[in-house]
N, C-alpha and C positions, 0 to 999 in steps of 0.2 A: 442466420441467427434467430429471426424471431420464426420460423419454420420447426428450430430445436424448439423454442421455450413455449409453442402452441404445443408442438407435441406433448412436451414435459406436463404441461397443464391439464389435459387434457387423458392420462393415463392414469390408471387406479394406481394406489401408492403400494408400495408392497407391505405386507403386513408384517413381517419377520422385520425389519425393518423400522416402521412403528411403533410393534412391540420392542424393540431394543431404545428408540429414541423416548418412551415412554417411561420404560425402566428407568431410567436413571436420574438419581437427585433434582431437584431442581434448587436452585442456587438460594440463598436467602434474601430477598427484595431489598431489605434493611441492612445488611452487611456491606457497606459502600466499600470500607475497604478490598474486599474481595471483589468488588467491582470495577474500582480502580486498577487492582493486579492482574484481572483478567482484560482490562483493557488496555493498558499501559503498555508504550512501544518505544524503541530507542528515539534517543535523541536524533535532531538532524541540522548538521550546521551548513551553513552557506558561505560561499566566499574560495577566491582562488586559493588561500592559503591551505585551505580546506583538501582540495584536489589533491594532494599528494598519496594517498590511494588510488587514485584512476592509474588506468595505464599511459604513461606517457607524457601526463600531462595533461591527457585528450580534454576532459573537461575545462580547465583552466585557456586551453588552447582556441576551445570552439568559438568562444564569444570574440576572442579579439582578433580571431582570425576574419572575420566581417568587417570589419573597423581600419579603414584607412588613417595614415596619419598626413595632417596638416603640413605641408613643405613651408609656405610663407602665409603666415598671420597679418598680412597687412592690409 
């Protein structure tokens, strides 16, 4: 990996390239909103009840599957 990003570094950028990342707009500093909405990502909730999208279960499953239960408490 850092063998790619020597090399990445180290080669001329292409200009076509450039020129296209140059063209275009550049955002408004001051428009937070628009910063927000370009930044802004789904929510993300936690918790088994949650897992009912996984398949299976799997995520709900993983954690207690580690976890033995207690036979006697005394």
């Amino acid at each position: 990996m850092f063998r790619a990003l020597t090399a990445l570094a180290v080669s001329a950028p292409k200009a076509n390239a450039v020129a296209g990342l140059l063209a275009q707009p550049d955002p408004d500093p001051n428009d937070l909103s628009a910063l927000d909405a370009a930044w802004e990502e789904e929510s993300v909730e936690f918790g088994p009840e949650v897992a009912t999208g996984c398949k299976g279960g799997l995520a709900g499953g993983i954690g207690a599957a580690g976890r033995s239960l207690p036979t006697d408490r005394a």
